[in-house]
PDB file with one MODEL, atoms N, CA, C and O in Angstrom:
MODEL        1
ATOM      1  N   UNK A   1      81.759 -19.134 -45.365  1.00  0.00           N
ATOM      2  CA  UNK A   1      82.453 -20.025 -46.271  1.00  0.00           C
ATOM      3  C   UNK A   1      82.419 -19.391 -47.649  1.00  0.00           C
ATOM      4  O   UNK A   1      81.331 -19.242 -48.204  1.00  0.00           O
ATOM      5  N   UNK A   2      83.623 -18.983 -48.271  1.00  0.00           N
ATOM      6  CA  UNK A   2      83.997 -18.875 -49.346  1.00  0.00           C
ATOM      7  C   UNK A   2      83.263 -19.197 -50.352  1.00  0.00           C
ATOM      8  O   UNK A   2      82.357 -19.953 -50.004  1.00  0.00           O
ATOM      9  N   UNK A   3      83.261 -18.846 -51.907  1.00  0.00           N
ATOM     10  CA  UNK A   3      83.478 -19.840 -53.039  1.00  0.00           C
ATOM     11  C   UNK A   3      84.541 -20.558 -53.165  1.00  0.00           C
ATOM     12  O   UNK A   3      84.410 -21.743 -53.475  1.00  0.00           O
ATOM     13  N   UNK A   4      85.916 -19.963 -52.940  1.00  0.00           N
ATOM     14  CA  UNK A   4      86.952 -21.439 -53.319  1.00  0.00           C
ATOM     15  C   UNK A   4      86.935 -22.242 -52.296  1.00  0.00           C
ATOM     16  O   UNK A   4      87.381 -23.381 -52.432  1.00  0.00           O
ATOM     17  N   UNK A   5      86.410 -21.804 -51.055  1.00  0.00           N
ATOM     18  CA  UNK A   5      86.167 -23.313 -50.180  1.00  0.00           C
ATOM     19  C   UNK A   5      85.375 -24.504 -50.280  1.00  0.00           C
ATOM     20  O   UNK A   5      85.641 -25.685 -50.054  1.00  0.00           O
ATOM     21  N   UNK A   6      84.102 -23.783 -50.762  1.00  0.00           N
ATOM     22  CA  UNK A   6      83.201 -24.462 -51.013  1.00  0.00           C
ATOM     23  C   UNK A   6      83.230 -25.965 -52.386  1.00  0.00           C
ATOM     24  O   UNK A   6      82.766 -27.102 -52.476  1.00  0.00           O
ATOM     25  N   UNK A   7      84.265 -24.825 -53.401  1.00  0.00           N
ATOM     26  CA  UNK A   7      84.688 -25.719 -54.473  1.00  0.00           C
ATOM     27  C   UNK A   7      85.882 -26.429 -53.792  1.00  0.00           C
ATOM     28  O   UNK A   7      86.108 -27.485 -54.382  1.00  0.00           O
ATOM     29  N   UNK A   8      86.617 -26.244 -52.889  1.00  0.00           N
ATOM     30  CA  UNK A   8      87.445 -27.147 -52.366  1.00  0.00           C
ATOM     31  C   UNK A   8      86.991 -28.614 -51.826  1.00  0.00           C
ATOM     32  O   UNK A   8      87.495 -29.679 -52.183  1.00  0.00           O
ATOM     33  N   UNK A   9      86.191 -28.487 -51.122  1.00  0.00           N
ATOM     34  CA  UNK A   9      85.241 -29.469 -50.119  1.00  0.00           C
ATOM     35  C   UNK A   9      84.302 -30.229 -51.328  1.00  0.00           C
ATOM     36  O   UNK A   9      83.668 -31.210 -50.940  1.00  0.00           O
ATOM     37  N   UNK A  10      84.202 -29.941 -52.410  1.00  0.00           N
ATOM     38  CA  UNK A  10      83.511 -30.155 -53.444  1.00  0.00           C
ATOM     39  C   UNK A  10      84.294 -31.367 -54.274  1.00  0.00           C
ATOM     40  O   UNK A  10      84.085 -32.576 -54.374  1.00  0.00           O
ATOM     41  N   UNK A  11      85.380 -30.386 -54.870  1.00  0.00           N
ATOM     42  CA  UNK A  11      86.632 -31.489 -54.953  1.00  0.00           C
ATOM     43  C   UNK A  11      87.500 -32.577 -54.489  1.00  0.00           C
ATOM     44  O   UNK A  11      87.939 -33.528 -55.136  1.00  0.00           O
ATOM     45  N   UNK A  12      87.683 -32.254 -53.186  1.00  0.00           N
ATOM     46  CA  UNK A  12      87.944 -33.122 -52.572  1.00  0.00           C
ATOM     47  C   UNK A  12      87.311 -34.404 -51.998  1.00  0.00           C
ATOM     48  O   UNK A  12      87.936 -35.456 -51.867  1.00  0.00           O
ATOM     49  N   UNK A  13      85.741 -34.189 -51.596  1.00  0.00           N
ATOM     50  CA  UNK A  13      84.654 -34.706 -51.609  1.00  0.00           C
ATOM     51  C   UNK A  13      84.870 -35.964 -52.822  1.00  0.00           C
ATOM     52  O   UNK A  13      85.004 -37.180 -52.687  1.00  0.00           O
ATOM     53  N   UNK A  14      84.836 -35.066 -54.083  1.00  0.00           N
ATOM     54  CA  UNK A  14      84.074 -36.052 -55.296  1.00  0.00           C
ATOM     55  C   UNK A  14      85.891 -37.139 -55.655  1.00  0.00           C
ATOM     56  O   UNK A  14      85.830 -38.145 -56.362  1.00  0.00           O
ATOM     57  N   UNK A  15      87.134 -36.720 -55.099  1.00  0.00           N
ATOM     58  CA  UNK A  15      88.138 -37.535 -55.315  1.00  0.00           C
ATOM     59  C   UNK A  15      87.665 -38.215 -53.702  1.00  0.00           C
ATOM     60  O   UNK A  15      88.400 -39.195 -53.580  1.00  0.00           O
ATOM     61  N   UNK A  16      87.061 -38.146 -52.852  1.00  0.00           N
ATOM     62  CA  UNK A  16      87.079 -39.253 -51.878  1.00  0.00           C
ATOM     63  C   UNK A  16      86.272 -39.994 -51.576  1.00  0.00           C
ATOM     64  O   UNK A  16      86.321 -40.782 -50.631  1.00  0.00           O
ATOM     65  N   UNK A  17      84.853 -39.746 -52.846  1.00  0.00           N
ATOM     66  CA  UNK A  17      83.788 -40.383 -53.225  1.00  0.00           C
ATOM     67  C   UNK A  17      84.257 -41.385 -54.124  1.00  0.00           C
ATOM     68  O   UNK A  17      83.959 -42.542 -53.827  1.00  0.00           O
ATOM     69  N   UNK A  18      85.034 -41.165 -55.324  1.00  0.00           N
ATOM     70  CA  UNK A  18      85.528 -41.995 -56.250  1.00  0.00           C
ATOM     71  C   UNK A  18      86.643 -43.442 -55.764  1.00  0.00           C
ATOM     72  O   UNK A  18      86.679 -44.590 -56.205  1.00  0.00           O
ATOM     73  N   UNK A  19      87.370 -42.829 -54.802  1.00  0.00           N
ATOM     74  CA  UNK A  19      88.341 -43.433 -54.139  1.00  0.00           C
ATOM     75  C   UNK A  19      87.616 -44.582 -53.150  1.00  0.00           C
ATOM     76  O   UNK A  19      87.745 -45.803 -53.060  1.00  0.00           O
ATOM     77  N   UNK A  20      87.024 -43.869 -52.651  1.00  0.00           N
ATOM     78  CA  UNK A  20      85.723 -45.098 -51.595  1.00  0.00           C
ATOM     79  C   UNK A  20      85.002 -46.066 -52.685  1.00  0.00           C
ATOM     80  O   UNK A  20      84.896 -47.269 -52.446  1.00  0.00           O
ATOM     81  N   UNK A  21      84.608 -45.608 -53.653  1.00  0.00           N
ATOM     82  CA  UNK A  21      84.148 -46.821 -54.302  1.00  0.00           C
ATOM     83  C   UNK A  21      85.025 -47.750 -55.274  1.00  0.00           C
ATOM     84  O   UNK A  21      84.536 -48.710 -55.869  1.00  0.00           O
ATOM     85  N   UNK A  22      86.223 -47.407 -55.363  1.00  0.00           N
ATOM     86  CA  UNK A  22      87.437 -48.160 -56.362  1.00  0.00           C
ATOM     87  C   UNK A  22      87.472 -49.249 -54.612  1.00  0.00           C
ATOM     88  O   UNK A  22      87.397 -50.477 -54.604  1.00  0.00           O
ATOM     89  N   UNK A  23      87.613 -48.292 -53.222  1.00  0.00           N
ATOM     90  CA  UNK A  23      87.840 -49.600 -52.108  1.00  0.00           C
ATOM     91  C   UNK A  23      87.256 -50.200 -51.827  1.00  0.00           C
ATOM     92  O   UNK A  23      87.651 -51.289 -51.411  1.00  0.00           O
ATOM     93  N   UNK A  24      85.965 -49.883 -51.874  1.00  0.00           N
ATOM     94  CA  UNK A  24      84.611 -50.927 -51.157  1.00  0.00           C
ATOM     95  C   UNK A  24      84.240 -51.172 -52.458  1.00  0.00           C
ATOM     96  O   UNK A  24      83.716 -50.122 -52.829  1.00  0.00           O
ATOM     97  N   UNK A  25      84.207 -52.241 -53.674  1.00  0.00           N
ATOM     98  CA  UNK A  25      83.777 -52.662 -54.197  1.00  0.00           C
ATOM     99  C   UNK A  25      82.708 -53.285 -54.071  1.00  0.00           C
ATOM    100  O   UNK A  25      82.654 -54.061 -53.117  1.00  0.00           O
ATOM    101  N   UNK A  26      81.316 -53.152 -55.107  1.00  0.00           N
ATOM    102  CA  UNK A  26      80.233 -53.845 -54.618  1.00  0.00           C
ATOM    103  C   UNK A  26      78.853 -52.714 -53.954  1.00  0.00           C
ATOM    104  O   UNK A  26      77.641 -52.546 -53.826  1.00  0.00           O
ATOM    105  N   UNK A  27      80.414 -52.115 -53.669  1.00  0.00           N
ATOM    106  CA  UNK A  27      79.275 -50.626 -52.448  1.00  0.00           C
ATOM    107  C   UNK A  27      79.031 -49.276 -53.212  1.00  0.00           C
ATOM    108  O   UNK A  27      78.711 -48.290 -52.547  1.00  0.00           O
ATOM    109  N   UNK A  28      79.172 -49.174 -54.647  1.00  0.00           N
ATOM    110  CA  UNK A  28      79.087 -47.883 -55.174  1.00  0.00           C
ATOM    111  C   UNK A  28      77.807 -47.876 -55.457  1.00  0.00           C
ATOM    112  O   UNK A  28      76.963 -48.732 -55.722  1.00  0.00           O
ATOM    113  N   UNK A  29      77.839 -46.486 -55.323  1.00  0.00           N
ATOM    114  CA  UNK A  29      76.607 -45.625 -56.266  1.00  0.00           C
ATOM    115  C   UNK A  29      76.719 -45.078 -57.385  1.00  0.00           C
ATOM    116  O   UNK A  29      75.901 -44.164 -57.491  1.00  0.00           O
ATOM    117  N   UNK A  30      77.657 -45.270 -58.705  1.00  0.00           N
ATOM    118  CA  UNK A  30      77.955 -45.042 -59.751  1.00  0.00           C
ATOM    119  C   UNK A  30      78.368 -43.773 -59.479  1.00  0.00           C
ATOM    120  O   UNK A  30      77.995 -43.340 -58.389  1.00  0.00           O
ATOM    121  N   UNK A  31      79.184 -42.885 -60.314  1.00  0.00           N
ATOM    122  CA  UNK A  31      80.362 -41.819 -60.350  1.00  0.00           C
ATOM    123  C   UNK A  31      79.484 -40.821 -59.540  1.00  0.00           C
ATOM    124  O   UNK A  31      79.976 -40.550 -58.444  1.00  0.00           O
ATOM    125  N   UNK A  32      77.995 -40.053 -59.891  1.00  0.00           N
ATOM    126  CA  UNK A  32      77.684 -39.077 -58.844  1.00  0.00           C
ATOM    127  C   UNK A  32      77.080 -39.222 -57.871  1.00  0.00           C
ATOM    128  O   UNK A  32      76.850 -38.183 -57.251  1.00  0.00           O
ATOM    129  N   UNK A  33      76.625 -40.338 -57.367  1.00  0.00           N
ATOM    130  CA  UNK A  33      76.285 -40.996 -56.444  1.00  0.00           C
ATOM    131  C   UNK A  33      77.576 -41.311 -55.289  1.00  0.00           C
ATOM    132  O   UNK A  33      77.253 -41.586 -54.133  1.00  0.00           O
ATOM    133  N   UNK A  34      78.725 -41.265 -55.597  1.00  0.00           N
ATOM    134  CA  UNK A  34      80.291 -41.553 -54.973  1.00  0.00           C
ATOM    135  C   UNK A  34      80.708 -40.496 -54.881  1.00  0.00           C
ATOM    136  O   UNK A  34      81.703 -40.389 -54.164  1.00  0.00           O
ATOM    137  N   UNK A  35      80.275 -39.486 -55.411  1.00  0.00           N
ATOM    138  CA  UNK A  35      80.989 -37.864 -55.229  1.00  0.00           C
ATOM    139  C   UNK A  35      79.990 -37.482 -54.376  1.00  0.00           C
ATOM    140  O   UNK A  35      80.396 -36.604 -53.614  1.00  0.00           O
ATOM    141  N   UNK A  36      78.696 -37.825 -54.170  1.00  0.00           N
ATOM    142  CA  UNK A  36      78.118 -37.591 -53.030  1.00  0.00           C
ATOM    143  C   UNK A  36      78.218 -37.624 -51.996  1.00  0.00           C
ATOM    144  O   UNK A  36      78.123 -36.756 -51.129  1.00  0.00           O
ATOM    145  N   UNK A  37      78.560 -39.310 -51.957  1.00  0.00           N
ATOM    146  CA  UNK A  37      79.305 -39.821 -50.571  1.00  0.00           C
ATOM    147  C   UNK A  37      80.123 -39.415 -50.705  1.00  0.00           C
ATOM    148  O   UNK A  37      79.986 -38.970 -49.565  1.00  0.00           O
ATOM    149  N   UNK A  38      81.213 -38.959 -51.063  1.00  0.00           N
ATOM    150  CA  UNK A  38      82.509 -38.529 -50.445  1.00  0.00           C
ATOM    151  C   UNK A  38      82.619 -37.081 -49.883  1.00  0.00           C
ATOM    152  O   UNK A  38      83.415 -36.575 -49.092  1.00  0.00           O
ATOM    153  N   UNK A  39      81.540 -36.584 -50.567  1.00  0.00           N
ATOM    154  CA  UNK A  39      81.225 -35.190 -50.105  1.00  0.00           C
ATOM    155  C   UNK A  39      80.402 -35.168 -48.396  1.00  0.00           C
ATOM    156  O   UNK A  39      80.971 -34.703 -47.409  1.00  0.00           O
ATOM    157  N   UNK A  40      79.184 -35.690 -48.372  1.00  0.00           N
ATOM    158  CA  UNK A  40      78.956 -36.429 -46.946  1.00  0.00           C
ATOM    159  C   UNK A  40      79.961 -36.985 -46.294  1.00  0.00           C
ATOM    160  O   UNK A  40      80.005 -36.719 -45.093  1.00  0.00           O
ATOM    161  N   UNK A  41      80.819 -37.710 -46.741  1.00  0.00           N
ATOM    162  CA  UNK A  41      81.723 -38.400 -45.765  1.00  0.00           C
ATOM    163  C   UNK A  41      82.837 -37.682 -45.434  1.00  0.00           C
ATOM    164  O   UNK A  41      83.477 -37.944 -44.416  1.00  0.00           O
ATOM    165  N   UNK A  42      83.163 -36.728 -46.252  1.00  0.00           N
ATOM    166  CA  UNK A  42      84.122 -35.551 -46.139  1.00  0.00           C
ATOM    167  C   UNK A  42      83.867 -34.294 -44.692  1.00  0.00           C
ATOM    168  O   UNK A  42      84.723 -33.768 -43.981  1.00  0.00           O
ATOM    169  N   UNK A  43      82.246 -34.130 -44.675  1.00  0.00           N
ATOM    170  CA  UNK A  43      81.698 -33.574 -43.969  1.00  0.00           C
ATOM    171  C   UNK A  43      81.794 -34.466 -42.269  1.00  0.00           C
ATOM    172  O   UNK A  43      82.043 -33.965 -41.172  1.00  0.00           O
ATOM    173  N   UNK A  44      81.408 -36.310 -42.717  1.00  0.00           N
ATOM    174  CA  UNK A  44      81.071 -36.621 -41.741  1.00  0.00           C
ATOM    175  C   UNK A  44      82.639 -37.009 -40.685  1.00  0.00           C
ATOM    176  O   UNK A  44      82.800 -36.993 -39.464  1.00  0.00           O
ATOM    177  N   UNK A  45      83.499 -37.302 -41.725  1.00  0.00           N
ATOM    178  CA  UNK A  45      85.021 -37.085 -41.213  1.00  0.00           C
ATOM    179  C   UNK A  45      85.195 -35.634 -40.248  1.00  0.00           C
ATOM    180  O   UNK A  45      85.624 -35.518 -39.100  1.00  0.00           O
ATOM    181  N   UNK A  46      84.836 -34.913 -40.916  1.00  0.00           N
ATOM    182  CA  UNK A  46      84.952 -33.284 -40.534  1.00  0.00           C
ATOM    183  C   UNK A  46      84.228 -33.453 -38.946  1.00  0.00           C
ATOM    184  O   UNK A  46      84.886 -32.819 -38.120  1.00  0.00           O
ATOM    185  N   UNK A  47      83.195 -34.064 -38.426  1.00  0.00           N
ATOM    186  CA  UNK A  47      82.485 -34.240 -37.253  1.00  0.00           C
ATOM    187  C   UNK A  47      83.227 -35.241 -36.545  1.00  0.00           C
ATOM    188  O   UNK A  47      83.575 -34.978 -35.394  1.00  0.00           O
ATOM    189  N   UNK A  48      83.530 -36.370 -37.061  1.00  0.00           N
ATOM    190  CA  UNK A  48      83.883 -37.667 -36.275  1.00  0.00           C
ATOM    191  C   UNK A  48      85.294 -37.695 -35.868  1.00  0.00           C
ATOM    192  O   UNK A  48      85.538 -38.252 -34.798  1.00  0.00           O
ATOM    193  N   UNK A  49      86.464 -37.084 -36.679  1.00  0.00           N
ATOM    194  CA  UNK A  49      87.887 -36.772 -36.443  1.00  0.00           C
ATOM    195  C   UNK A  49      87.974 -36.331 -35.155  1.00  0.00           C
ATOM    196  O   UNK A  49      88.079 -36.905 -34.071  1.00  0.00           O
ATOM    197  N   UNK A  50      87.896 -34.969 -35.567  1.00  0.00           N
ATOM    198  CA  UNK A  50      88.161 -34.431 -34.218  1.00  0.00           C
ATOM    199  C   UNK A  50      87.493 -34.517 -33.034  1.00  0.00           C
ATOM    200  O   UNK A  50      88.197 -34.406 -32.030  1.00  0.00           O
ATOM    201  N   UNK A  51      86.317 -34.686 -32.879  1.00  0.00           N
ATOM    202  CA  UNK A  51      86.009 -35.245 -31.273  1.00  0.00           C
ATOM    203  C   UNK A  51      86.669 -37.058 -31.139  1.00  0.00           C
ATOM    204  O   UNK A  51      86.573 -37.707 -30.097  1.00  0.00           O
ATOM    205  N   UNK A  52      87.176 -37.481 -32.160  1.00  0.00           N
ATOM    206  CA  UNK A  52      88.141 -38.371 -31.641  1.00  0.00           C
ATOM    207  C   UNK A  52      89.559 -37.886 -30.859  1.00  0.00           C
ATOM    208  O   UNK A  52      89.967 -38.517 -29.884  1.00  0.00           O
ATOM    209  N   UNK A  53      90.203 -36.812 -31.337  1.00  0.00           N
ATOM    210  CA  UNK A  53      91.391 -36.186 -31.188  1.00  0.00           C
ATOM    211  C   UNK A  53      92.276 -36.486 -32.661  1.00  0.00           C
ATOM    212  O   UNK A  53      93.490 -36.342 -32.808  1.00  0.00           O
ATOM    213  N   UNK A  54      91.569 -36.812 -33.388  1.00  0.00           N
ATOM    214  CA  UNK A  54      92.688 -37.059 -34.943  1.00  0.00           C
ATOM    215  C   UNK A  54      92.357 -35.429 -35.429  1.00  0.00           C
ATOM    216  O   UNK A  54      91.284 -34.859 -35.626  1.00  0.00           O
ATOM    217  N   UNK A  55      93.663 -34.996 -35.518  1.00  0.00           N
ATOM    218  CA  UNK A  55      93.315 -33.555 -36.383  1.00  0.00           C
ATOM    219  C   UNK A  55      93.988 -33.935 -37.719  1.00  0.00           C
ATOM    220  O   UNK A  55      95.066 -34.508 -37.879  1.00  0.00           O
ATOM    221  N   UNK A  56      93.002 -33.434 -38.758  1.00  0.00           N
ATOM    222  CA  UNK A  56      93.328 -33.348 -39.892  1.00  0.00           C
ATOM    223  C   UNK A  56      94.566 -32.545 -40.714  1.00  0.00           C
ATOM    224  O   UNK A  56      94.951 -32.828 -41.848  1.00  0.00           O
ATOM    225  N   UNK A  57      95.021 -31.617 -39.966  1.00  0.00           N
ATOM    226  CA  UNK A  57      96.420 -31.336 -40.461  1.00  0.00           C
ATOM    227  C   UNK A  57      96.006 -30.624 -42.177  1.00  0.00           C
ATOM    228  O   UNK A  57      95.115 -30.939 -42.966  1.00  0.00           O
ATOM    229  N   UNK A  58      97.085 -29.583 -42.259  1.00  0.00           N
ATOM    230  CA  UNK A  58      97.005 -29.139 -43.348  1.00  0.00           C
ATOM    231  C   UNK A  58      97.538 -29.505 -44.747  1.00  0.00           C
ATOM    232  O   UNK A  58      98.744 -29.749 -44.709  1.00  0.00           O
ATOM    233  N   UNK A  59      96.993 -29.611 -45.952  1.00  0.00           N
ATOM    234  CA  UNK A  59      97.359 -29.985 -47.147  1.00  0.00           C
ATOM    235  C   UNK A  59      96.218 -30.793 -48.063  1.00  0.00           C
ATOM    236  O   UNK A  59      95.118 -31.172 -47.660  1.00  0.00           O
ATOM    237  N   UNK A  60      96.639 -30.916 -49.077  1.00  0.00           N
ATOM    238  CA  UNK A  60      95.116 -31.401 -49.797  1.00  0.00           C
ATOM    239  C   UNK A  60      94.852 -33.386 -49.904  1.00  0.00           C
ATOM    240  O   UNK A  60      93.970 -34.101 -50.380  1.00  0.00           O
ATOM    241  N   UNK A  61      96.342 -33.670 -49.073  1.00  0.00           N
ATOM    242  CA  UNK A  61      96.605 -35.059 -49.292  1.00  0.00           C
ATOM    243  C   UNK A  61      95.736 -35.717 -48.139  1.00  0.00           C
ATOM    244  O   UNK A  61      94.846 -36.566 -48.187  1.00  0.00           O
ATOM    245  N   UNK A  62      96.395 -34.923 -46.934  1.00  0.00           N
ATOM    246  CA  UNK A  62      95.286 -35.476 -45.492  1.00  0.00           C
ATOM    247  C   UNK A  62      94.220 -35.518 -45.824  1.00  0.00           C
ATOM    248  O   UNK A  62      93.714 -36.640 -45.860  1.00  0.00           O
ATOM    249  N   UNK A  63      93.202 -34.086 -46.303  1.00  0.00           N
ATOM    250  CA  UNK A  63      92.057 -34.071 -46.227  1.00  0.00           C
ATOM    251  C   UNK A  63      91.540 -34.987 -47.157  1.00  0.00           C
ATOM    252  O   UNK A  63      90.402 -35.428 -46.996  1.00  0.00           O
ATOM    253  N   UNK A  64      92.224 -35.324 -48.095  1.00  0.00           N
ATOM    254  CA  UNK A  64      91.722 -36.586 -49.028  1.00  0.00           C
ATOM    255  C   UNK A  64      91.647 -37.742 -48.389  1.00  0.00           C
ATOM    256  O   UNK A  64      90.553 -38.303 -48.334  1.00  0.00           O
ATOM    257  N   UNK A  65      92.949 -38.408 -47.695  1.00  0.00           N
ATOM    258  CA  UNK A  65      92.626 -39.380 -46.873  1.00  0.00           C
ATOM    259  C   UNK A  65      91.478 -39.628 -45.892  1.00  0.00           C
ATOM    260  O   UNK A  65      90.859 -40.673 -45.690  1.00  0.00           O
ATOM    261  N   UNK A  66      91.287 -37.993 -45.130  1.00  0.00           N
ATOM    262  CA  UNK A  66      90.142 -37.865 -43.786  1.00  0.00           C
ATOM    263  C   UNK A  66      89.178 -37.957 -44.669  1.00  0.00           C
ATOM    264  O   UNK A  66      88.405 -38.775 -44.171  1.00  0.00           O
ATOM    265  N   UNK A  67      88.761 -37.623 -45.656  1.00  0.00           N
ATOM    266  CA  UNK A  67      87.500 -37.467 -46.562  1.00  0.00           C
ATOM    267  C   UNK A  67      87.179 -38.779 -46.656  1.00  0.00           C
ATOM    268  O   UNK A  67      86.213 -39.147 -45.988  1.00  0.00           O
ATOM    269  N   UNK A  68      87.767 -39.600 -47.339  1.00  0.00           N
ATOM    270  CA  UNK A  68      87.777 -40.888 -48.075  1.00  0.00           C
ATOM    271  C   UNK A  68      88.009 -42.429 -46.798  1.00  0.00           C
ATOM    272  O   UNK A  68      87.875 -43.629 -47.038  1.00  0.00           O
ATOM    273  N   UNK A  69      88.394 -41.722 -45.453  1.00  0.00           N
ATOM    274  CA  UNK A  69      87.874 -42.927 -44.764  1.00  0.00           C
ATOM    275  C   UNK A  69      86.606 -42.524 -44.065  1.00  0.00           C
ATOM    276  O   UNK A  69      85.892 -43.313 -43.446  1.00  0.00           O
ATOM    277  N   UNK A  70      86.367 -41.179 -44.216  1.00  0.00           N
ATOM    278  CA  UNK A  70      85.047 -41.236 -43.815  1.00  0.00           C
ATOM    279  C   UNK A  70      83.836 -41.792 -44.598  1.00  0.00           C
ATOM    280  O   UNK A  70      82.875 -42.374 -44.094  1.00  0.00           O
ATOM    281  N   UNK A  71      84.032 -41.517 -45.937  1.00  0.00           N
ATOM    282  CA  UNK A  71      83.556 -41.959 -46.829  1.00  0.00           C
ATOM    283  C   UNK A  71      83.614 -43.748 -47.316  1.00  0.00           C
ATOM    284  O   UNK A  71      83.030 -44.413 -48.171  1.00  0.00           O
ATOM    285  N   UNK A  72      84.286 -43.940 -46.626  1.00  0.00           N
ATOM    286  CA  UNK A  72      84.466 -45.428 -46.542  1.00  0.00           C
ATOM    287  C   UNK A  72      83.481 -45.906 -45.410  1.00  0.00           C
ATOM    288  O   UNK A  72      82.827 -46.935 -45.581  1.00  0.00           O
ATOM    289  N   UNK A  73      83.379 -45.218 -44.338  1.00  0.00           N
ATOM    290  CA  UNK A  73      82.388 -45.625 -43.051  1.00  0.00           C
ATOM    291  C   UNK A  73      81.074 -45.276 -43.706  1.00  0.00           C
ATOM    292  O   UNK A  73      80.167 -46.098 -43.580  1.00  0.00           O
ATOM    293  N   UNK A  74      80.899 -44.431 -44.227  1.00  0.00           N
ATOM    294  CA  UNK A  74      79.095 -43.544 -44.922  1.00  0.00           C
ATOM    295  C   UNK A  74      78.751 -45.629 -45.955  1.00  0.00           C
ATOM    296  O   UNK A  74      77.810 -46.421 -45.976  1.00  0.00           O
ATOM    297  N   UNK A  75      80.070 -45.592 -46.540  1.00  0.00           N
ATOM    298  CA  UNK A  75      79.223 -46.582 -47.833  1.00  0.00           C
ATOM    299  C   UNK A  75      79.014 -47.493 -46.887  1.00  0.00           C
ATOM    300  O   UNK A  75      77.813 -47.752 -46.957  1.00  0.00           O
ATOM    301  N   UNK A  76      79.681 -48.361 -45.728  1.00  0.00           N
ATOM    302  CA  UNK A  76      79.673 -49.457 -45.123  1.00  0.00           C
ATOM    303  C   UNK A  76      78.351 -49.238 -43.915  1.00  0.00           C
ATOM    304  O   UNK A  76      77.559 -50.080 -43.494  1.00  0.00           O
ATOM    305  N   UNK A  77      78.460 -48.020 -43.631  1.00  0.00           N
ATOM    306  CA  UNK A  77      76.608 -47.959 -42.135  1.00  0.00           C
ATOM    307  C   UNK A  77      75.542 -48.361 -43.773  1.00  0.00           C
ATOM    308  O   UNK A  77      74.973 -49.452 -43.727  1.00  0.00           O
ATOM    309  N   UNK A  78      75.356 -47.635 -44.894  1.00  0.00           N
ATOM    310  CA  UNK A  78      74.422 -47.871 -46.109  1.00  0.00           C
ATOM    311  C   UNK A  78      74.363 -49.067 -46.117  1.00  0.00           C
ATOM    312  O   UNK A  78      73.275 -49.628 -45.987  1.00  0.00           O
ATOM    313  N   UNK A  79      75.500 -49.747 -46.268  1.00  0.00           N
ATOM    314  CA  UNK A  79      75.388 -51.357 -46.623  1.00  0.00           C
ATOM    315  C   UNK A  79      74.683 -52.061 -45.524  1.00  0.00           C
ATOM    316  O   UNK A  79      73.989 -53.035 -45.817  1.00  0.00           O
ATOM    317  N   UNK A  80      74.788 -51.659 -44.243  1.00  0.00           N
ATOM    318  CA  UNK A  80      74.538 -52.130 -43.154  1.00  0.00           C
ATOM    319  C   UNK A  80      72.909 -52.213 -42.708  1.00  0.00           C
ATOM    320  O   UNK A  80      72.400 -53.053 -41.965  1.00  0.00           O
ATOM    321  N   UNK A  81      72.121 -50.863 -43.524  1.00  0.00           N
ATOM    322  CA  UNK A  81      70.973 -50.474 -43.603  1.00  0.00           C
ATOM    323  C   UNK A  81      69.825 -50.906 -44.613  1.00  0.00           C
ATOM    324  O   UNK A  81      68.601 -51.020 -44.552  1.00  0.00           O
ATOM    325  N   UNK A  82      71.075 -51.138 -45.825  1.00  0.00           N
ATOM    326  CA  UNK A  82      70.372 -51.821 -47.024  1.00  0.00           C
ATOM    327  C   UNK A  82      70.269 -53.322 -46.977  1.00  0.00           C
ATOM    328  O   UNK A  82      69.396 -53.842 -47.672  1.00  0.00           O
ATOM    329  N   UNK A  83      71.103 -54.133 -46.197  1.00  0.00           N
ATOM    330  CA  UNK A  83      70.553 -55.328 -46.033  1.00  0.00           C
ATOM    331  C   UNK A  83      69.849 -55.294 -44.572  1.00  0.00           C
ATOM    332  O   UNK A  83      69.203 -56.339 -44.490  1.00  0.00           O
ATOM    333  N   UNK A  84      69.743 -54.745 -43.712  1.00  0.00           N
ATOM    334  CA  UNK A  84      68.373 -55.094 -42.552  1.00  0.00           C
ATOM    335  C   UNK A  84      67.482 -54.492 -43.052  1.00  0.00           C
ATOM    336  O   UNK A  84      66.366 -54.495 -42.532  1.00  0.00           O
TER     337      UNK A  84
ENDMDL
END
């Protein structure tokens, strides 16, 4: 893995960290705490997609979307953990 990949997945990450917490209100971790998760959830999209059969497809718009609903599942299992 590259440097500009790495800053890719970085970027994209921290716009699908930000984006997850403007949707799940209530569920943030303040601005680097949400670029975290989106960076994890970017990753955890990256695992959970495709052994579904959803391929992510090329361009920086998909991977924002795949990032940011994964990142939407990361804040909601947390929530799920922080109240049991």
């Amino acid at each position: 893995m590259g440097f500009s990949s790495l800053l890719a997945m970085l970027l994209i990450g921290a716009i699908a960290g930000w984006l997850s917490g403007k949707i799940m209100e209530g569920r943030g971790f303040g601005l680097i705490g949400n670029i975290i998760v989106g960076v994890v959830g970017a990753f955890l999209a990256g695992l959970i997609f495709p052994a579904l059969g959803f391929a992510v497809g090329g361009g920086l718009v998909s991977s924002i979307i795949f990032a940011t609903i994964g990142a939407i599942i990361l804040l909601f299992l947390i929530g799920l953990v922080k109240r049991g």
